[in-house]
C-alpha positions in Angstrom: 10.4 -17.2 -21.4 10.1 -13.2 -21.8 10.0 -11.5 -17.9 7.2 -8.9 -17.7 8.2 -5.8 -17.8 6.1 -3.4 -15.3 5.4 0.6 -16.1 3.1 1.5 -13.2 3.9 -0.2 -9.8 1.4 0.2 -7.0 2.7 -0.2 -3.5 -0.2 0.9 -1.0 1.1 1.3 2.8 -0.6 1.0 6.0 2.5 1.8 8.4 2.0 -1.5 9.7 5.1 -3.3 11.0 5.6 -5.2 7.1 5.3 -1.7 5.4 9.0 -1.3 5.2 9.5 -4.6 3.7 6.8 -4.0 0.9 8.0 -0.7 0.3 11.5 -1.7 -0.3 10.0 -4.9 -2.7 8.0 -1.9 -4.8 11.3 0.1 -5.1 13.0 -3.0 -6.1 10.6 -3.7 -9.0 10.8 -0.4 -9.6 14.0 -0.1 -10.0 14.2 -3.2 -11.9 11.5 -2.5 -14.8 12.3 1.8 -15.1 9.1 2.0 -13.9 6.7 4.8 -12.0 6.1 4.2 -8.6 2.6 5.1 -6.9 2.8 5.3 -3.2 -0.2 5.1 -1.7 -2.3 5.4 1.9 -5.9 4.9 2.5 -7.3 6.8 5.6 -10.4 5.0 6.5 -12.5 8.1 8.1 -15.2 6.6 8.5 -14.3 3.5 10.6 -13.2 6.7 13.3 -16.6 8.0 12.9 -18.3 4.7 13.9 -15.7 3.6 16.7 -16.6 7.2 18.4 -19.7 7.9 17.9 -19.2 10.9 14.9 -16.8 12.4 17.5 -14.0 13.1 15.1 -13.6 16.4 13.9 -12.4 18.1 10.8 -9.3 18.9 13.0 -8.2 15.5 13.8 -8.8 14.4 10.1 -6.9 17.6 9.2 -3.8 16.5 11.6 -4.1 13.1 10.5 -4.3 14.2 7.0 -1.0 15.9 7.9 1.0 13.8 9.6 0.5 11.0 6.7 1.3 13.2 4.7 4.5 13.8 6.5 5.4 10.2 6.6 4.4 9.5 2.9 7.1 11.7 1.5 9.8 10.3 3.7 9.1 6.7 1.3 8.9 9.0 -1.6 12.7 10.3 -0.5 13.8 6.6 0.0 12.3 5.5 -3.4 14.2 8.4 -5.1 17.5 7.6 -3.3 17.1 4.4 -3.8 17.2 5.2 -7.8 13.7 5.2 -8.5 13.0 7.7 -11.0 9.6 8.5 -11.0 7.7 8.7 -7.5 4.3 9.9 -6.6 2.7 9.7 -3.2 -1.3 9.4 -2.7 -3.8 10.1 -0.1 -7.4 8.1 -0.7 -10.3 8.4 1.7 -12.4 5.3 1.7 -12.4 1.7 2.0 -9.1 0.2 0.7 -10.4 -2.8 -0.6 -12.4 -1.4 -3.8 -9.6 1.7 -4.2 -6.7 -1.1 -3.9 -7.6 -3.4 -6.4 -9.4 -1.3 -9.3 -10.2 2.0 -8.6 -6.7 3.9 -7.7 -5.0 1.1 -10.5 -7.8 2.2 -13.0 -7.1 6.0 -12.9 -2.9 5.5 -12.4 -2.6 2.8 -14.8 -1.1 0.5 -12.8 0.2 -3.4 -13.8 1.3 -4.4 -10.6 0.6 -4.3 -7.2 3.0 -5.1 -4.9 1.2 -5.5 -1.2 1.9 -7.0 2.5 0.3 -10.9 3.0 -1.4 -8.9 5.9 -1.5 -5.6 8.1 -4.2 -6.8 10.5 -4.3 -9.3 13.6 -5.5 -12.2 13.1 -8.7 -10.9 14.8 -9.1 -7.7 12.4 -8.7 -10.3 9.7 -11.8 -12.3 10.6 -14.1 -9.3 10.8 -13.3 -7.3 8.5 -11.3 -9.3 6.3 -7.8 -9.2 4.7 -7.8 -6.6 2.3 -4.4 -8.5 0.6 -7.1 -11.5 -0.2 -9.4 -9.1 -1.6 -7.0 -7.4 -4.1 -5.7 -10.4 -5.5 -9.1 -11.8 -6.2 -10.4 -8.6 -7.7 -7.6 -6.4 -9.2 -7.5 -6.4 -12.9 -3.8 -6.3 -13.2 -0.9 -8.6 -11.5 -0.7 -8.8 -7.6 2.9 -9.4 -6.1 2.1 -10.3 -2.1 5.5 -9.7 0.2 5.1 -12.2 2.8 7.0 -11.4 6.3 10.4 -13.3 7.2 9.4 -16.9 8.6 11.0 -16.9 11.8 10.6 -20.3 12.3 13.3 -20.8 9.0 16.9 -20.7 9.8 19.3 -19.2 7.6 22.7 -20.9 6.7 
């Protein structure tokens, strides 16, 4: 049986705790297929705006803007170190669900995703749902999930 080989891998980040875990994954595909890598962060304005009332300002979007930014190209320098060739970091605004699973993929070409089993508590799971369950009902393309270490597993 033939492996698929992968040109475009998606990897979107959250900074949640799993985020290094799926980035490294994405690298290793990556890495693996000579593929492009997408890097990708969805800032969710708009859930600020409710929370507080409309109380965020273009400032604080601005900084936040910023400091993502900041952090985004530190994965872009450990894809490249890492031997990935071809890197490109993202900022989307929006609701990651839809930009996840078809827009972003749609406009980058992407044929993989490679994305965290979760980011949320179990509690942001039930109300707003997991945007990992969306993705891999909706996308058009292949999903890999990267699942977080069992702790309750020993290794020999």
């Amino acid at each position: 049986m033939q492996q698929q080989k992968y040109e475009n891998v998606l990897v979107p980040v959250d900074g949640s705790k799993t985020t290094d875990k799926v980035l490294n994954r994405a690298i290793e595909v990556a890495k693996d297929n000579d593929a492009h890598l997408d890097i990708l962060n969805i800032l969710e304005v708009n859930q600020f705006n409710q929370t507080y009332g409309s109380a965020v300002s273009g400032d604080v979007v601005f900084k936040l803007t910023e400091n993502t930014d900041e952090q985004l190209k530190k994965y872009q320098k450990q894809a490249e170190d890492a031997g990935v060739k071809s890197v490109d970091i993202h900022i989307r605004f929006g609701n990651p669900k839809p930009i996840i699973a078809r827009e972003f993929p749609k406009d980058h070409n992407n044929d993989v995703i490679v994305i965290g089993s979760t980011g949320l508590s179990a509690v942001e799971r039930l109300i707003i749902g997991s945007v990992t369950s969306y993705v891999t009902r909706t996308a058009k393309c292949d999903v890999l999930i990267v699942r977080p270490k069992d702790k309750t597993k020993q290794s020999n």
